[in-house]
KOLVEX-865906 format. One record per atom (N, C-alpha, C): residue in one letter; y, x, z. Coordinates in steps of 0.001 Angstrom, whole numbers, plus 500000, padded with zeros to 6 digits. Atoms other than C-alpha are relative to their C-alpha. Layout:
! KOLVEX-865906
AYXZ
...
This chain:
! KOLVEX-865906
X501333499407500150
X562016538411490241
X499934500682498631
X500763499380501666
X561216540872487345
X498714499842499220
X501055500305501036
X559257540802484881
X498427500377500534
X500954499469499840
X556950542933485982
X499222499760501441
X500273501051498642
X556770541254489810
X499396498367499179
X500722501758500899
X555887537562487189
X498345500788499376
X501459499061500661
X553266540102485491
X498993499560501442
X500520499763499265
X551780540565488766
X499539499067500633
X500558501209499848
X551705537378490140
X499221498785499292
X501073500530500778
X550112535681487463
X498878500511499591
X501217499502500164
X547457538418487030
X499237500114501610
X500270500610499061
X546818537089490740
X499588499145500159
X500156501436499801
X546854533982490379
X498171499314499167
X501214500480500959
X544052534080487349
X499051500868500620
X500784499534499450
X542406536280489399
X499178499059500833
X500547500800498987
X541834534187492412
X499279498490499412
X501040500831501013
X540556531208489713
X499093500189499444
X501168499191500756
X538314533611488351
X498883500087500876
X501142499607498578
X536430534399492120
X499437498302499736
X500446500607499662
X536788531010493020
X498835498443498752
X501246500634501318
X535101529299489069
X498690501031501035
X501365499327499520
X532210532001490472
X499298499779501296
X501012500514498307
X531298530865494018
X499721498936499908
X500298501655499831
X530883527179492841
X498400500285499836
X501328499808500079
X527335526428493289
X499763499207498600
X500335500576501052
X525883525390489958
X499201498528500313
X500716500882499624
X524959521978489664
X498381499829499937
X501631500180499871
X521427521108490653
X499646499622498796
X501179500018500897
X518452520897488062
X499208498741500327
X500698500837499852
X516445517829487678
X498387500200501173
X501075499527499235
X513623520492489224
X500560500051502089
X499456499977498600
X515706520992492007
X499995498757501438
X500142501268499557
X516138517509492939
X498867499241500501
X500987500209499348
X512833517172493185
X499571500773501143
X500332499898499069
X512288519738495405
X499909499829501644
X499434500495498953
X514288518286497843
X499795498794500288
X500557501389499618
X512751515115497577
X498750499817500520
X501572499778498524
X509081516825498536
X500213500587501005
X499434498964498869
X510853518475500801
X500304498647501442
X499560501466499528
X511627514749502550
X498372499863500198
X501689501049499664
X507902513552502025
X499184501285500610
X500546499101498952
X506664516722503876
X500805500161501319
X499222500082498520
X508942516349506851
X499042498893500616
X501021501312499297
X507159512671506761
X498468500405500475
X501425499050499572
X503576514545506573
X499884500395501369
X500107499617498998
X504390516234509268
X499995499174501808
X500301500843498786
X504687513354512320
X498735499552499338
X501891500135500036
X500725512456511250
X500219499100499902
X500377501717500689
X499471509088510532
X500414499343501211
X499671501089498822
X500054507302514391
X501177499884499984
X498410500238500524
X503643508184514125
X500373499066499206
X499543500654501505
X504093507086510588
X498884498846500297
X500121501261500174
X501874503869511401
X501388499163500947
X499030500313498686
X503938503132514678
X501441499822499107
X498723500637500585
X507397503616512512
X499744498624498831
X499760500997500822
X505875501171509849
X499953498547500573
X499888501756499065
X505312498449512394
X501214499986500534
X498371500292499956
X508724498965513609
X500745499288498711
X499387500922500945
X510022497925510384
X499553498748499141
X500440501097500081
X507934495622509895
X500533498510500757
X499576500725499112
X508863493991513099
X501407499524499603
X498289500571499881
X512942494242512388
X499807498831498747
X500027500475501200
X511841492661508984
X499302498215500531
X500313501385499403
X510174489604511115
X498430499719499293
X500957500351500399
X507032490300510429
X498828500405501165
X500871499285498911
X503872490705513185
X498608500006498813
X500857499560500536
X500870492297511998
X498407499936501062
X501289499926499387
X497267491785513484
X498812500340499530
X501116499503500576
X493878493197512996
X499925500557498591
X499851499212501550
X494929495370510170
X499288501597499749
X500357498783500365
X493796498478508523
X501063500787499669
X499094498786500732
X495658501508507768
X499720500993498947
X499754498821500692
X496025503885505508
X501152500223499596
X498486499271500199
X498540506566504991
X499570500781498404
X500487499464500856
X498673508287501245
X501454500746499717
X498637499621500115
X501400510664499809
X499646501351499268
X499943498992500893
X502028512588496954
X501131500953499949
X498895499081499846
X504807514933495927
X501775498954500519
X498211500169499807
X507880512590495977
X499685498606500908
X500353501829499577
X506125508899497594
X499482500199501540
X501044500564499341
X504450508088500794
X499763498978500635
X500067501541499379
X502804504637501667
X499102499603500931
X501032500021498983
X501523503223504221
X499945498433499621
X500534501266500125
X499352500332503823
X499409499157501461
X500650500857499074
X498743497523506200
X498882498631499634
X500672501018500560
X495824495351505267
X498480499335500446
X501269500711499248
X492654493020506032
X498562499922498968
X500578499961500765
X490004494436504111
X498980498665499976
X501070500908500049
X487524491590505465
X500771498926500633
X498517500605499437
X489194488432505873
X499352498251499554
X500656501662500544
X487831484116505671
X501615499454500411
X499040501090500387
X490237481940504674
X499948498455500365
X500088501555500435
X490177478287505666
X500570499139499066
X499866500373500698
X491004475911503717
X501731499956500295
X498205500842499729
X495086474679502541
X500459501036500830
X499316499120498952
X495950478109504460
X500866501097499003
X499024498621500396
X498714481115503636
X500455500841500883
X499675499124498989
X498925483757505681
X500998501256499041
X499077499242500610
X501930486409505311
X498815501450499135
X500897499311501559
X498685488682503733
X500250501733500666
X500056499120499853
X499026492627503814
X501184500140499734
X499182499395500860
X501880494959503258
X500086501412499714
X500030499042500180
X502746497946501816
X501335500999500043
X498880499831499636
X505738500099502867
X500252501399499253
X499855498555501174
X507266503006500524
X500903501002500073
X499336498933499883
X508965506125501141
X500340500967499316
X500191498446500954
X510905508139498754
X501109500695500788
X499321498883499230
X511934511452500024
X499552499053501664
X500769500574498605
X511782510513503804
X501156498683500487
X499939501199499809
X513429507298503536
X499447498864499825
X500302501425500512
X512673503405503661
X499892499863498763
X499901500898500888
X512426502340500198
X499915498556499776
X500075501492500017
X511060498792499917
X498385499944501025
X501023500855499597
X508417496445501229
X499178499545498858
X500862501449500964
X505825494881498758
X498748499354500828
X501391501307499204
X503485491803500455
X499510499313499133
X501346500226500732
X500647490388499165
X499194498337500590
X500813501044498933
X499901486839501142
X498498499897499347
X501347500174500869
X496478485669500931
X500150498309500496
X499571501186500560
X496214481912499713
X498600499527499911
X501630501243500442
X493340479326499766
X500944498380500183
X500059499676501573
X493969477555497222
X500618500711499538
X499071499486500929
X495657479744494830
X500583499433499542
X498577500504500928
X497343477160493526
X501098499528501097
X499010500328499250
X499307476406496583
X501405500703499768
X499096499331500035
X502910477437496368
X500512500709500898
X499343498977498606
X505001480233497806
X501382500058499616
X498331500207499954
X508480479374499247
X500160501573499874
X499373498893500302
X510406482501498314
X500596500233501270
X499288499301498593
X511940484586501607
X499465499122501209
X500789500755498611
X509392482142503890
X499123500955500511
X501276498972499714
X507361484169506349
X499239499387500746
X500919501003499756
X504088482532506735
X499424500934501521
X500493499466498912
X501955483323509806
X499126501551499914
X501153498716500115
X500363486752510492
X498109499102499644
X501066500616500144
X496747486582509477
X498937501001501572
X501029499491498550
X493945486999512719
X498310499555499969
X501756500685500504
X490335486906512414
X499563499273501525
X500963500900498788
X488687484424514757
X498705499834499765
X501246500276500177
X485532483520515916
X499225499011499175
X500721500096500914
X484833481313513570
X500092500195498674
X499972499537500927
X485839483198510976
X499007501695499544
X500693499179499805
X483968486092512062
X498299499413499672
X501327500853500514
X480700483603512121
X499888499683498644
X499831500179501383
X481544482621508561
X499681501494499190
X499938498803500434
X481791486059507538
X498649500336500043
X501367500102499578
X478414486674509037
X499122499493499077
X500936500942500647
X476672484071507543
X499842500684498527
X499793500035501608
X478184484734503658
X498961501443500167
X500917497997499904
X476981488899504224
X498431499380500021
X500904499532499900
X473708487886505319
X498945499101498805
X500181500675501077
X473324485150502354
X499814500995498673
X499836498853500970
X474087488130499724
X499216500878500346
X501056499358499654
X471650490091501463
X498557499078499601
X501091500572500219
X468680487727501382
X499851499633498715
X500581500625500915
X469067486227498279
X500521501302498655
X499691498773500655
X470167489794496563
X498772500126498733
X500969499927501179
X468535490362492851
X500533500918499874
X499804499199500874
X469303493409492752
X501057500675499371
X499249499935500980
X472214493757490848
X501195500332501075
X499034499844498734
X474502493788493781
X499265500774501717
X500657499515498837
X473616496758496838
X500168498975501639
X499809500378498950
X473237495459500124
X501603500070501297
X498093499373499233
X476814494961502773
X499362499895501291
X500078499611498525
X476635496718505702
X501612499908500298
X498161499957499996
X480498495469506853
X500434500936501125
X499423498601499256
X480341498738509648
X500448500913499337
X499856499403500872
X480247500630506837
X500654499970498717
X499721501020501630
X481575498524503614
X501748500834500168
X498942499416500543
X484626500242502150
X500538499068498697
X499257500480501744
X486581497814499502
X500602498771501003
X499004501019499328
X488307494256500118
X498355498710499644
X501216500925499898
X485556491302501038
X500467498606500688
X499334500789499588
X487220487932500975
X499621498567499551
X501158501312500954
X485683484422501338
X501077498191500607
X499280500738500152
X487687481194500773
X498633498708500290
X500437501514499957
X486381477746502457
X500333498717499129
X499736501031500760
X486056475019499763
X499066498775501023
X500820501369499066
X484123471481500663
X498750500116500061
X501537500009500009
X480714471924499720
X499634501679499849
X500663498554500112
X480450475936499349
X500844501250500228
X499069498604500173
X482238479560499992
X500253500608498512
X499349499218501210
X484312481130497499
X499884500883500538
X500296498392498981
X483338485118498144
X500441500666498489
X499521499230500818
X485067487633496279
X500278501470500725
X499769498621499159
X484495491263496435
X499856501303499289
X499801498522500871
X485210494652495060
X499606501032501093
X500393499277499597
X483628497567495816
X499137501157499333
X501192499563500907
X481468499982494270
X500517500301498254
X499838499715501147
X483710500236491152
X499671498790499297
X500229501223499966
X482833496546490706
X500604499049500672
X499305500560499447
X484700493466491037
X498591498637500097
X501769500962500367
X481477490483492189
X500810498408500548
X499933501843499488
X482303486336492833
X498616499779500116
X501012500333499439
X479823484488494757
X500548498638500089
X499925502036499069
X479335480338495601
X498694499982500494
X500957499883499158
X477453480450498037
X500019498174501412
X499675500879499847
X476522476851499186
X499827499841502210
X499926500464498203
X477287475540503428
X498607499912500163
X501344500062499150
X474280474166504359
X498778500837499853
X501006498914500478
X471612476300502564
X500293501056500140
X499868498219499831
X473285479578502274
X499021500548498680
X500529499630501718
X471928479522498370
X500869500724499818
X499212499560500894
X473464481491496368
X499965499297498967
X499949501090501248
X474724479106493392
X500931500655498870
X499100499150501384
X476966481488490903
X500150501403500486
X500567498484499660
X476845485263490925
X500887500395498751
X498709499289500925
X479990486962488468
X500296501479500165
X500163498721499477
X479728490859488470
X501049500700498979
X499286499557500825
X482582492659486524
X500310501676500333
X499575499056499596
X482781496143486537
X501620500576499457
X498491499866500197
X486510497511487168
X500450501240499030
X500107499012501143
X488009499688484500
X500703501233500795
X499992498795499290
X488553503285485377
X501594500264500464
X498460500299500022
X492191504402486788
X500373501060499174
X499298498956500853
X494515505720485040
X500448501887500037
X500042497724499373
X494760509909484637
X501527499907500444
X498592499711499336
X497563511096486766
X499852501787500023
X499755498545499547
X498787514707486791
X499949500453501504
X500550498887498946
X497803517616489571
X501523499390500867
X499057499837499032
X501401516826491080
X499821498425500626
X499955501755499871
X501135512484490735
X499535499252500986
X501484500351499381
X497760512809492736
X500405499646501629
X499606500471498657
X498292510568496306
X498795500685500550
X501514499461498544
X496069512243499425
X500349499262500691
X500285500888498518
X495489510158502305
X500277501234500935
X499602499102498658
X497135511308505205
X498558499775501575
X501246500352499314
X493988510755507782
X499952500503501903
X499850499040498219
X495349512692511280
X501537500305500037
């Protein structure tokens, strides 16, 4: 081979390294990455809230969990969306733990995790770690209980606390059977309120009104919407 045939093939060779350095795609941008991650949580958007409840009870289920008389909501910002399963209105008997609400999290348009929430009368009872307690189910006489406490907070109302209409009542309204009186605890209104409200009378005997502190500012992109259809 001559010289000038070696010339040639090596101003070939650095050629074809030269094209192919230039067709590599540049690595992605931190911006990029995201877009492909709202790009995931708008695919999810798009099957609507029955879908996306329906898949969260599926994994709920493989996870060994059954869910009854729950609420939904769907919410979802640029890179998240969760769907909540939960019992806004809810009596407790006594010495009870029910597996509680959960909340299921999607980044981009996968699974992420589970976080659960049991609900506990007493609070000081303990919780076995990886035990799954019973779904929680409102019964009739928890429904009667319920009843009663609402229309106790109505009658003996000073004021200070609006009236609960529970067709209408928007927040979490949750009342724990002790021996001699209901434990009632309830947020709503931008206000967190405790009540002892005694069995046989239906007095009101302690009244605790705390208003909740504001949430935290989140940026135009941070901001969760409720998925609603």
């Amino acid at each position: 081979m001559t010289k000038r045939d070696i010339s040639i093939a090596l101003t070939l060779v650095l050629t074809l390294l030269y094209i192919n350095s230039i067709a590599q795609p540049e690595p992605p941008s931190p911006k990029t990455k995201n877009t492909r991650k709202g790009e995931g949580v708008e695919q999810l958007k798009k099957l609507g809230k029955d879908s996306l409840v329906k898949m969260g009870l599926a994994i709920l289920k493989r996870q060994g969990f059954d869910v009854y008389d729950y609420q939904t909501k769907v919410i979802a910002n640029r890179n998240f969306l969760i769907i909540d399963f939960r019992h806004p209105v809810k009596y407790l008997p006594q010495n009870t733990i029910y597996a509680g609400s959960h909340r299921l999290v999607f980044s981009s348009n996968k699974f992420q995790k589970r976080m659960s929430f049991p609900y506990r009368n007493s609070l000081n009872v303990l919780l076995r770690p990886r035990k799954i307690y019973p779904a929680y189910r409102q019964t009739a006489e928890g429904k009667e209980v319920i009843q009663k406490v609402v229309n106790s907070i109505n009658r003996f109302n000073l004021g200070s606390t609006p009236k609960i209409d529970l067709k209408a009542f928007k927040g979490e309204f949750t009342v724990r059977d002790k021996d001699a009186y209901y434990a009632v605890e309830m947020t709503a209104n931008r206000e967190n309120s405790s009540f002892r409200i005694d069995k046989s009378s239906g007095k009101i005997l302690k009244v605790d009104v705390l208003p909740l502190p504001p949430p935290p500012p989140s940026s135009h992109q941070d901001e969760y919407k409720e998925i609603k259809h």
